[in-house]
C-alpha positions in Angstrom: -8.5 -26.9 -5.1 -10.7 -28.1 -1.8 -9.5 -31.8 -3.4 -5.7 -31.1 -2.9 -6.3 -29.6 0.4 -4.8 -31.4 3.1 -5.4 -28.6 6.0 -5.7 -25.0 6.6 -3.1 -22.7 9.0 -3.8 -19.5 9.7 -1.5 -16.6 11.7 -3.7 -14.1 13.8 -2.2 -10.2 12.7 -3.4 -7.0 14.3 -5.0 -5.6 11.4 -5.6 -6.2 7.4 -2.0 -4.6 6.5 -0.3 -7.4 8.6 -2.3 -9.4 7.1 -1.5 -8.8 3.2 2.1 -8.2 3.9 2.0 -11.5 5.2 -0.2 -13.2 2.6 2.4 -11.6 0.3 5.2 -13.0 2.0 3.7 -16.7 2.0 3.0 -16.4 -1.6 6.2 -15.0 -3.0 7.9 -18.3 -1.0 5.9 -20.6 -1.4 4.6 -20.1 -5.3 1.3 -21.5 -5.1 -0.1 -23.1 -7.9 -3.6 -21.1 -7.6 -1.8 -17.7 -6.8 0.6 -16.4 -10.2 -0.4 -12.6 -9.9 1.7 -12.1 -6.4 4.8 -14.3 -7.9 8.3 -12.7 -7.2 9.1 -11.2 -10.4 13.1 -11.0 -10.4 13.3 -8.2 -13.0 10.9 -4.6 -13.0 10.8 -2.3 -15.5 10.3 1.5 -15.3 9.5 4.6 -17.7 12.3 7.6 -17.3 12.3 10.5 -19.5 15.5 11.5 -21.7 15.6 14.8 -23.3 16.5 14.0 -27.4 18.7 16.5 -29.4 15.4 18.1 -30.3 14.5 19.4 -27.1 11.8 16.9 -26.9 11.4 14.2 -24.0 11.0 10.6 -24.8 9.7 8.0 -22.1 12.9 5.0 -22.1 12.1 1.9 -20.6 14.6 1.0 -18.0 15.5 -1.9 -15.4 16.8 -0.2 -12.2 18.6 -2.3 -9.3 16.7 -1.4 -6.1 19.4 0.7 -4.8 19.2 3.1 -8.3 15.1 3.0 -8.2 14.8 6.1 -6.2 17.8 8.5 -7.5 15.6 9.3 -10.6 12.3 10.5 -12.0 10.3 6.7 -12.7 7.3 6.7 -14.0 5.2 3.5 -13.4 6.7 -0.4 -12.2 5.7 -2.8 -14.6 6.3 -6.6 -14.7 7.1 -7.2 -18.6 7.9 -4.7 -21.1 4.7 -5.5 -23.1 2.6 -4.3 -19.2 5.2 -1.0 -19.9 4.5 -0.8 -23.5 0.4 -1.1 -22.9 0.6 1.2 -20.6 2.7 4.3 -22.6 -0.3 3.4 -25.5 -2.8 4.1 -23.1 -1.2 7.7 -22.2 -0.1 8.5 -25.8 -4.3 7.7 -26.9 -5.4 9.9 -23.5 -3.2 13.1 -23.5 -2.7 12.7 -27.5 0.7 12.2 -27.7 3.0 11.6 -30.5 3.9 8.1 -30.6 7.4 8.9 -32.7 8.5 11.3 -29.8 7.5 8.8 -27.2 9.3 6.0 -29.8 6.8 3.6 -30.5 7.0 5.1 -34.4 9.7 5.3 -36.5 10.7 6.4 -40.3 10.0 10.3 -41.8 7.6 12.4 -42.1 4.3 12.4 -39.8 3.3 9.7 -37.3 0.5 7.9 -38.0 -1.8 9.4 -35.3 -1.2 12.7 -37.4 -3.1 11.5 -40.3 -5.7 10.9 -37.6 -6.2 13.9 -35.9 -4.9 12.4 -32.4 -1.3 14.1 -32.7 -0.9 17.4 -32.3 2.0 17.3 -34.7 5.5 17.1 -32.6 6.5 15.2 -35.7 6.4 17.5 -38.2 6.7 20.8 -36.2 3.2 21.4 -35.9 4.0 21.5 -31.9 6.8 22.5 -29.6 8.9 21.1 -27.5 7.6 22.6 -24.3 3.8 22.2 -25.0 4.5 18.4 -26.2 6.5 18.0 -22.8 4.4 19.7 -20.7 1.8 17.0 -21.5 4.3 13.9 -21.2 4.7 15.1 -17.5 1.2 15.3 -17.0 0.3 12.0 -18.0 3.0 10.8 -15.9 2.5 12.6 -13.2 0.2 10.5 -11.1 2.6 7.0 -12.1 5.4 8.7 -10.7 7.4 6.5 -8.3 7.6 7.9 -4.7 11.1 8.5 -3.0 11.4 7.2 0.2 10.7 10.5 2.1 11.9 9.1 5.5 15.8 9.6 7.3 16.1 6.0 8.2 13.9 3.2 8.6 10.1 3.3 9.3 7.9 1.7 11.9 4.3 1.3 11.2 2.4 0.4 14.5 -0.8 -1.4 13.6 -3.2 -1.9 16.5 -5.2 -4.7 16.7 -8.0 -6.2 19.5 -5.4 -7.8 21.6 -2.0 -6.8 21.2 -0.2 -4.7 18.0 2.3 -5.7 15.4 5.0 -3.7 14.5 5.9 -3.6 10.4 10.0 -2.4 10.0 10.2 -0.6 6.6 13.2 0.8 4.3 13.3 1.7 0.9 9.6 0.7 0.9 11.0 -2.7 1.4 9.2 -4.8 4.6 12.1 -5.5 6.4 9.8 -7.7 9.3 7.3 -7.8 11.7 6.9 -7.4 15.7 4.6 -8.2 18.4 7.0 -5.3 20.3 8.3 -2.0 19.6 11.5 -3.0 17.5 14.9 -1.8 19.1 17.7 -0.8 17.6 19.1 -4.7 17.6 16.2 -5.1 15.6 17.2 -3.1 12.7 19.4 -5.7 10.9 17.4 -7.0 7.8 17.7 -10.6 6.4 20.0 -10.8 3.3 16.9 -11.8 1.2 14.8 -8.4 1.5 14.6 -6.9 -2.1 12.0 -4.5 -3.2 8.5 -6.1 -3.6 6.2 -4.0 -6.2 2.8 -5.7 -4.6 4.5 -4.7 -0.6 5.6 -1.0 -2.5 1.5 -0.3 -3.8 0.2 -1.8 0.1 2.5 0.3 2.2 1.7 3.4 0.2 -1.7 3.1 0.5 -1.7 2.6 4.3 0.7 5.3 4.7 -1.6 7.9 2.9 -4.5 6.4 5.0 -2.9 7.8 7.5 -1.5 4.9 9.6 0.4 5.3 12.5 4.0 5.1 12.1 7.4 6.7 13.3 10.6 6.7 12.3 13.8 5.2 14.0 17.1 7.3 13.2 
C-alpha cells in the first residue's frame, strides 16, 4: 500500500460522524482497491414474515426498492442471500426453530432438528402455531428494520472545535453536508442518493447516542 501511495488529502469534519459518513462517501466512489467491505452493493436483501395456510409464519427473503423498504415488517439487511441465509441458521440454532417452517427443509415427516432434540416439533404437530411464532418474532425482534420516525427530513447538527457541520437526512439516506444551518433551498437531494446500509447502521447509532438533530417540515 505505502508503495502505491502518491500523497495523502484529508477533509477537517466537526466530529467522528462527519467523518465516517464521509469516509463512506469516498469509498463507495471511489472503490479502493484496499477497502471491499464499504463497496456499494446495488442489490439488499431482507427477511419478511408470510403467514402459510397453516397458521405458521415463515421468514421469505425479499429485495425491496428503497421507496418499499419501510412500508413492511424487515428483519435484518443483508448483502448476499448466503449473509441472509447464515444468518436465519443462526436464529433457527438459538431460539430452536424448525428449519421446515422457516423453509430451509423440505419433504414429509419431521425436520431433521427433530430427531435432534433442537425442534420443538412445528413439523409434526408437536407445537403450535402461536408458540412457534411467538419465538420467530422474538428472534427477530432486535433485526428489525427501523421506519423512518421523522415528518420530513432530518438535520443532525454535529459540533465540532471550530465551526459545526450540518448532516441533511431522509429515509435514513445522507442527503449532504453543511458548514451552515441548511435552508429550505437546501433540501433538494442529488439524483444519485439511494439508501446506503453502512450510512443506515452509522446514523442510527448516533441518533440513539443522542445527537443533536431537528427536523425541517
Amino acid at each position: 500500500m505505502c508503495q502505491l501511495t502518491d500523497h495523502i488529502d484529508y477533509t477537517l469534519t466537526a466530529g467522528e460522524l462527519g467523518a465516517l459518513l464521509l469516509e463512506n462517501r469516498e469509498i463507495k466512489q471511489r472503490q479502493p482497491i484496499f477497502n471491499r467491505r464499504q463497496r456499494r452493493y446495488k442489490q439488499l436483501h431482507t427477511w419478511i414474515l408470510n403467514t402459510s395456510d397453516t397458521a405458521f409464519l415463515a421468514p421469505v427473503l425479499h429485495r425491496p426498492a428503497r421507496e418499499s423498504l419501510w412500508n413492511q415488517d424487515s428483519y435484518g439487511l443483508y448483502r448476499s442471500p448466503r449473509q441472509a441465509r447464515l444468518a436465519l441458521e443462526h436464529w433457527i440454532k438459538q431460539y430452536r426453530l424448525c428449519p421446515k417452517v422457516c423453509g430451509l427443509e423440505s419433504g414429509s415427516g419431521p425436520c431433521f432438528s427433530f430427531q435432534l432434540n433442537r425442534c420443538q416439533g412445528a413439523c409434526c404437530g408437536k407445537e403450535s402455531p402461536g408458540s412457534h411464532n411467538r419465538r420467530l418474532r422474538q428472534a427477530l425482534h432486535e433485526h428489525q428494520i427501523q421506519a423512518w420516525p421523522y415528518n420530513g427530513t432530518l438535520v443532525i447538527r454535529e459540533c465540532g472545535a471550530t465551526e459545526d457541520d450540518y448532516h441533511l437526512v431522509h429515509q435514513w439516506c445522507h442527503l449532504a453536508t453543511f458548514n451552515h444551518a441548511p435552508g429550505e433551498e437546501d433540501l433538494h437531494p442529488p439524483h444519485d442518493v439511494c439508501f446506503d446500509l453502512d450510512s443506515y447502521r452509522m446514523l442510527l447509532h448516533f441518533l440513539n447516542r443522542g445527537i443533536e438533530h431537528f427536523v425541517m417540515p
